[in-house]
C-alpha positions in Angstrom: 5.2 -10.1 -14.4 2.0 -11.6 -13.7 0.6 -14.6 -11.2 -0.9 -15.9 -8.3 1.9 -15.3 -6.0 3.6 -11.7 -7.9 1.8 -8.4 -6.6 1.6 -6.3 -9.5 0.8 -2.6 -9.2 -0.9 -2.6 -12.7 -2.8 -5.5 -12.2 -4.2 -4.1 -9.1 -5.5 -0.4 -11.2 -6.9 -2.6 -13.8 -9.9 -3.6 -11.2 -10.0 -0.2 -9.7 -8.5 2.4 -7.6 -5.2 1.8 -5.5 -3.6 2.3 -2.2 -0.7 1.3 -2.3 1.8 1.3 0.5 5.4 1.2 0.5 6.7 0.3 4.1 10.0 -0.4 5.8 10.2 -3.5 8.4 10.8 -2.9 12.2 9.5 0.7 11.7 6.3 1.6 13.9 5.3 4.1 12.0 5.0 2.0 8.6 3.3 -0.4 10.5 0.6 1.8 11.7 0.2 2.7 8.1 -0.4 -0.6 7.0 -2.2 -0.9 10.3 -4.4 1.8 9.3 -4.9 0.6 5.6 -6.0 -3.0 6.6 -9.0 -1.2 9.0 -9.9 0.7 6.5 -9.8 -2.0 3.5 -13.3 -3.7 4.3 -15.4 -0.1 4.1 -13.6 0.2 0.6 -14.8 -2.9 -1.3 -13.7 -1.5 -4.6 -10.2 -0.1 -4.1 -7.3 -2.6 -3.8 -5.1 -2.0 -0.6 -1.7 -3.6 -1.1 1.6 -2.8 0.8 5.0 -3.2 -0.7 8.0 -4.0 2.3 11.2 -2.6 1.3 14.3 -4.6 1.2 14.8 -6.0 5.1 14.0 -9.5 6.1 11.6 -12.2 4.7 11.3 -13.5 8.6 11.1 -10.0 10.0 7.8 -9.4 7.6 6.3 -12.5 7.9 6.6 -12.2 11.7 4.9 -8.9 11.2 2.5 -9.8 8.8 1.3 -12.2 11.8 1.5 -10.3 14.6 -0.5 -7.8 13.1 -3.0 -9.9 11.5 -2.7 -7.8 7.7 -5.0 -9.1 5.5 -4.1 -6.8 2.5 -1.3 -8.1 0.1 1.9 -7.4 1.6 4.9 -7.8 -1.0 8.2 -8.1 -0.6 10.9 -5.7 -2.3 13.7 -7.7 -1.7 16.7 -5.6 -3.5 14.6 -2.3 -2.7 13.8 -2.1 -7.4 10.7 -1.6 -6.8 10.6 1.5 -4.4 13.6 3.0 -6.4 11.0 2.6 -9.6 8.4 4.4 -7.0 10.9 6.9 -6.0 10.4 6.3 -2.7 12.7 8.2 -0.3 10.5 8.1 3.1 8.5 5.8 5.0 5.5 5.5 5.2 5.2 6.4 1.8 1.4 5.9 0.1 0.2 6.0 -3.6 -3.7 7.0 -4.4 -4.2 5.8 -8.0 -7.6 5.5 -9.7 -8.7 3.0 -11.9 -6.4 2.9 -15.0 -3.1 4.0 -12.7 -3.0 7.7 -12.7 -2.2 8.7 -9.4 -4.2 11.1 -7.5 -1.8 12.1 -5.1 1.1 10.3 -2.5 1.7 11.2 1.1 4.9 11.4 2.5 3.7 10.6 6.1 1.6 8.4 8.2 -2.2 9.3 6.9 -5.0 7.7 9.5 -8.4 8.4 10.8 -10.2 11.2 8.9 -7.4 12.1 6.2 -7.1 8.7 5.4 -10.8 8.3 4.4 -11.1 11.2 2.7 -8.2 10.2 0.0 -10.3 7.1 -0.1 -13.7 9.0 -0.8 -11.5 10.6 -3.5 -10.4 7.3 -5.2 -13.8 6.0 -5.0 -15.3 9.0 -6.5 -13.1 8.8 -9.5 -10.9 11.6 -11.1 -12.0 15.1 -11.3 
C-alpha cells in the first residue's frame, strides 16, 4: 500500500538508505532508540529514519510521539503483521538497509552514540 498517511518500508529504500525502527510502547529502552534515531536524523539528510510501534495503544503512542517531540515517521502496527513480517522478536529492534532494500545489518539492542553513527556512515557510504 501506498499514500500520504501509510509508511511503507519500500517506499522509504526507493529514495535511499533506511533505518528503520521497530519499537514497543511504554518501553524506555525503545524510546531511547527512537530517541536516539530522531537526534541523529538531521546529520543524515539522505537516509530515511522511520519507527514502526508494535501493537499497544494508538493513545499511548501518540502521547509518546508528543512527549518526546519525534519528528521521524512513527507508524503504527496495530495487529503486530508487520513486525511478524520483520521477524521481530526483541525490542528495540533496528533495520540498516541501503538504497534498493538490502539490508546491511539489524541490531538486537539499543544502538546510541558512536555505534549508532557508524551504521549510519555505513548506509551512507553504500554497500561494499
Amino acid at each position: 500500500m501506498r499514500g500520504a498517511d501509510i509508511l511503507n518500508s519500500c517506499q522509504l529504500a526507493e529514495r535511499g538508505p533506511v533505518a528503520l525502527a521497530f519499537v514497543a510502547t511504554r518501553s524506555k529502552a525503545c524510546d531511547k532508540q527512537v530517541d536516539a534515531l530522531d537526534r541523529l536524523r538531521e546529520d543524515y539528510p539522505g537516509i530515511s529514519f522511520a519507527a514502526v510501534a508494535i501493537r499497544g495503544d494508538r493513545k499511548d503512542l501518540q502521547d509518546a510521539i508528543r512527549r518526546h517531540g519525534w519528528k521521524l515517521p512513527v507508524a503504527w502496527d496495530r495487529d503486530g503483521g508487520v513486525a511478524n513480517a520483520f521477524a521481530v522478536a526483541v525490542c528495540p529492534t533496528v533495520t540498516f538497509a541501503y538504497e534498493g532494500g538490502r539490508v546491511e545489518g539489524t541490531s538486537l539492542s539499543l544502538v546510541d552514540g558512536a555505534a549508532l553513527r557508524a551504521r549510519l556512515d555505513k548506509l551512507e557510504a553504500g554497500p561494499p
